[in-house]
N, C-alpha and C positions, 0 to 999 in steps of 0.2 A: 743500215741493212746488211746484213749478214751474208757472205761469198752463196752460202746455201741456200741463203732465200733468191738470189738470183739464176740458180738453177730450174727455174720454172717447170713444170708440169709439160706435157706433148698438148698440142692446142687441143687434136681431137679429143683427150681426156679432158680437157677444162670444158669445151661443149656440148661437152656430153654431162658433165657435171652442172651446169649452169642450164643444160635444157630442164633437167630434175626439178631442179628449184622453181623453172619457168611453171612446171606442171601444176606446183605449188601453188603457185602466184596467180597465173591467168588463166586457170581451167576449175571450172566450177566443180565442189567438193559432190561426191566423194572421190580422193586424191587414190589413184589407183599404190599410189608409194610417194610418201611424204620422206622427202631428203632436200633440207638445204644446208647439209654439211660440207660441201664441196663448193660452194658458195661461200661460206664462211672460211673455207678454208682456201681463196682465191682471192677473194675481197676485191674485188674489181671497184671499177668507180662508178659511180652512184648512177649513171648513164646509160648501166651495161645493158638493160633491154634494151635502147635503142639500138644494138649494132643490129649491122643487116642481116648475120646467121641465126638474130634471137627474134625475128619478127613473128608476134603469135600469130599471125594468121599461115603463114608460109612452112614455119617448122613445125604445125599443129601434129600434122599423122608421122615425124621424127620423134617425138618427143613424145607421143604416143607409145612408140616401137622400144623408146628407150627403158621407159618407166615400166611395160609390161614387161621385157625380158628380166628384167632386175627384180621386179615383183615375182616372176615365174621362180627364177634362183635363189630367192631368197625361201619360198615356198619350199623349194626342192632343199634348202640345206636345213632348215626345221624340222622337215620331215626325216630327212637322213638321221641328224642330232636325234629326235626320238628315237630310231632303231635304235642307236647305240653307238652310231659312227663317229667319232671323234676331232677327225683332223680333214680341216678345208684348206683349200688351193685354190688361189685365186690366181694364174697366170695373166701378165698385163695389167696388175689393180690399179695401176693408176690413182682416181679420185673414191676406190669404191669405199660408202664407209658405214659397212653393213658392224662392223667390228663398235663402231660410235654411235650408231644409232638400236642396234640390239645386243646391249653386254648380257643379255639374260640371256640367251639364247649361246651368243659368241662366246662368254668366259667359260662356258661347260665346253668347248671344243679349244684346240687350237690351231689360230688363223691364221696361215702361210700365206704372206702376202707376195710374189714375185712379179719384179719389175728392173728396170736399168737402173744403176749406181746414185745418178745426180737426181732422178724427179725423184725419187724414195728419200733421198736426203731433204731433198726439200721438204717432200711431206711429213717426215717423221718430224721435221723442226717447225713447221707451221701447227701440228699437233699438240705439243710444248708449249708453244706460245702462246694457243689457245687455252691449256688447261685440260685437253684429252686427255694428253696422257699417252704414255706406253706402256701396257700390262703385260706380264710375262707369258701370257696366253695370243699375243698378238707377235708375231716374228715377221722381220722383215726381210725378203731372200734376195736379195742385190745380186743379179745374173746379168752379166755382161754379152746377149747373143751373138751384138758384132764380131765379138769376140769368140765366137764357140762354147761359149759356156755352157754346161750341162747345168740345166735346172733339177732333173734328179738328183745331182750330186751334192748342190747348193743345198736343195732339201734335206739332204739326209744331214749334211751339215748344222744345222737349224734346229734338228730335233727331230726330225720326220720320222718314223714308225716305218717300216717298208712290209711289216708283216703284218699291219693294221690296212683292212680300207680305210678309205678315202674319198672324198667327195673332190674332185676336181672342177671349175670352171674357164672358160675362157669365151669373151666377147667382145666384139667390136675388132678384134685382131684375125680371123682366121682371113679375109679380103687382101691383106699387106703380106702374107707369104705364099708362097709358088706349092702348089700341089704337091712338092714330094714333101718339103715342110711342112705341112697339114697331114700329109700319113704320119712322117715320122713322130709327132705329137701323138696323132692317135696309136702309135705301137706304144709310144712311150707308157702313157696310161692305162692300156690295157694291161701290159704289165703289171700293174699294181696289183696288191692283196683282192681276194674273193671279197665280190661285196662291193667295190668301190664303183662311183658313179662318177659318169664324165656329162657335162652339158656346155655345149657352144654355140653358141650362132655363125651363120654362114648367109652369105647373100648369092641370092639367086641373081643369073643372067639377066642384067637389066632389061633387056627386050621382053623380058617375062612378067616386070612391075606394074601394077594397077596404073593406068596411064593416067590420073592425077599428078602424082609421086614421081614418077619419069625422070619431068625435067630437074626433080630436085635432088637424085640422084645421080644424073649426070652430071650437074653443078657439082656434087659431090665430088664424084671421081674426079672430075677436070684438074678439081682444088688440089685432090692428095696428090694428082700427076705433075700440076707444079709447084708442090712444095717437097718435091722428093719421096714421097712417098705414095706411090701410087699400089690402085686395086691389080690384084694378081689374080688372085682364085676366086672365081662364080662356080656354083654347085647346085644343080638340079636335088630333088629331094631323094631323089634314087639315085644319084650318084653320091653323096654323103651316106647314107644308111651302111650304101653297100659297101663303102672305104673303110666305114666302123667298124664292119664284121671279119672284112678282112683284113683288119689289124689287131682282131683277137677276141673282139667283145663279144659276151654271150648273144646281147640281144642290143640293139639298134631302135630308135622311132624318132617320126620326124615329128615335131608339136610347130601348127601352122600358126600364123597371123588370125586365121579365124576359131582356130582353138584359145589362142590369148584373148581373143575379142568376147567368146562367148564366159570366159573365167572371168576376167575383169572390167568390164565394159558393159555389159548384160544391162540393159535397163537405163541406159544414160539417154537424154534428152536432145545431149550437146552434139550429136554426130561424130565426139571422139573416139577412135579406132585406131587401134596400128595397120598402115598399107599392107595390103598382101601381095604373097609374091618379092619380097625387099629382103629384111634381114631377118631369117627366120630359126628354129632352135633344133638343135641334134641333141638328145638323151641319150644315154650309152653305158650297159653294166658290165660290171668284167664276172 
């Protein structure tokens, strides 16, 4: 094994990749987003449902939340890609592997992946291994935060266009930085060329969660509290909107848990939904 394949991925990225696959797996079709490439691209042992964060009954409306927002952005960058928009930003990719499962879509744009030094190494080499591949419309932007590093700057290193929009994302990250690092991201993208689209998810005040889902969000925090990384920033929906506009963007809207429910959920038997009220999505154009 290879020094970089022992740079493993951040767990909540493998999680969150191995919930996708769950959705696959134990949630009767139709699959709201079929992804088992981050599965494949972890290769757990053969067990791995049985841990206790993969239990389908328990992680049902996570793994809901998970698969809808991913379905929603992936949505949103197709749609972009037809206007004419070129260049996606995927801040935190982690395991995302919209790049591997839509090159028809991905090779007509190029995909800025930005993430820390070692899990990017690991993935670009578990990629390889696999037979992925690296296309020269896929770039990887190794931004070192702890370190100050400007992603901007990495960007434009990379190739980035800064006179071109842009499609920006970022999920599952805005809860682990402090509210003035959640503005600063949002000037930062506002910034960008006319035209460019920003969407994130942000989690609401747990007190404010469908009380199913509560205790599984508290479980949640507790965990990142002790492994170092705990939740910082909870966001009412009028308070994210309104942080948008005053960081520049023309226009601002919040897309709820029951806006995802009624797009991709419409008509299911199973009682699968994403929680409302949890982690829900900020759209934003400049």
């Amino acid at each position: 094994m290879t020094a970089q394949r022992q740079a493993t991925p951040d767990s909540t990225a493998a999680r969150v990749a191995l919930w996708r696959a769950l959705h696959v797996q134990a949630d009767a079709p139709p699959h709201v987003l079929e992804d088992e490439i981050g599965l494949q691209l972890l290769a757990p042992s053969e067990d791995w449902r049985s841990r206790g964060d993969m239990d389908p009954g328990f992680t049902r409306p996570f793994r809901a939340s998970i698969v809808a927002r991913a379905r929603f952005i992936e949505d949103l960058v197709v749609e972009q890609a037809g206007r004419g928009v070129d260049q996606y930003v995927i801040l935190g990719a982690g395991l995302d592997s919209f790049a591997q499962r839509r090159p028809e879509v991905a090779s007509r744009l190029t995909v800025f992946e930005v993430d820390p030094p070692e899990p990017q190494a690991w993935k670009r080499q578990r990629l390889l291994e696999l037979g992925f591949g690296v296309p020269d419309w896929l770039r990887f932007v190794s931004v070192d935060f702890e370190a100050g590093d400007s992603w901007r700057q990495r960007l434009a290193a990379e190739g980035f266009d800064q006179s071109k929009p842009a499609i920006v994302v970022s999920t599952g990250v805005s809860m682990y930085l402090t509210k003035e690092a959640n503005a600063a991201t949002l000037r930062e993208v506002a910034g960008l060329a006319r035209g460019s689209t920003f969407a994130m998810t942000f989690l609401l005040p747990l007190e404010m969660a469908d009380p199913d889902v509560r205790p599984g969000l508290e479980m949640a925090e507790k965990g990142a509290r002790a492994s170092g990384t705990p939740f910082i920033s909870f966001f009412t929906p009028p308070q994210i909107t309104t942080m948008a506009r005053e960081a520049g963007f023309s226009d601002a809207r919040h897309v709820s848990a029951e806006d995802l429910t009624q797009r991709y959920f419409a008509g299911r038997t199973d009682g699968l939904r994403p929680p409302g009220n949890a982690e829900e999505l900020l759209v934003a154009n400049t």
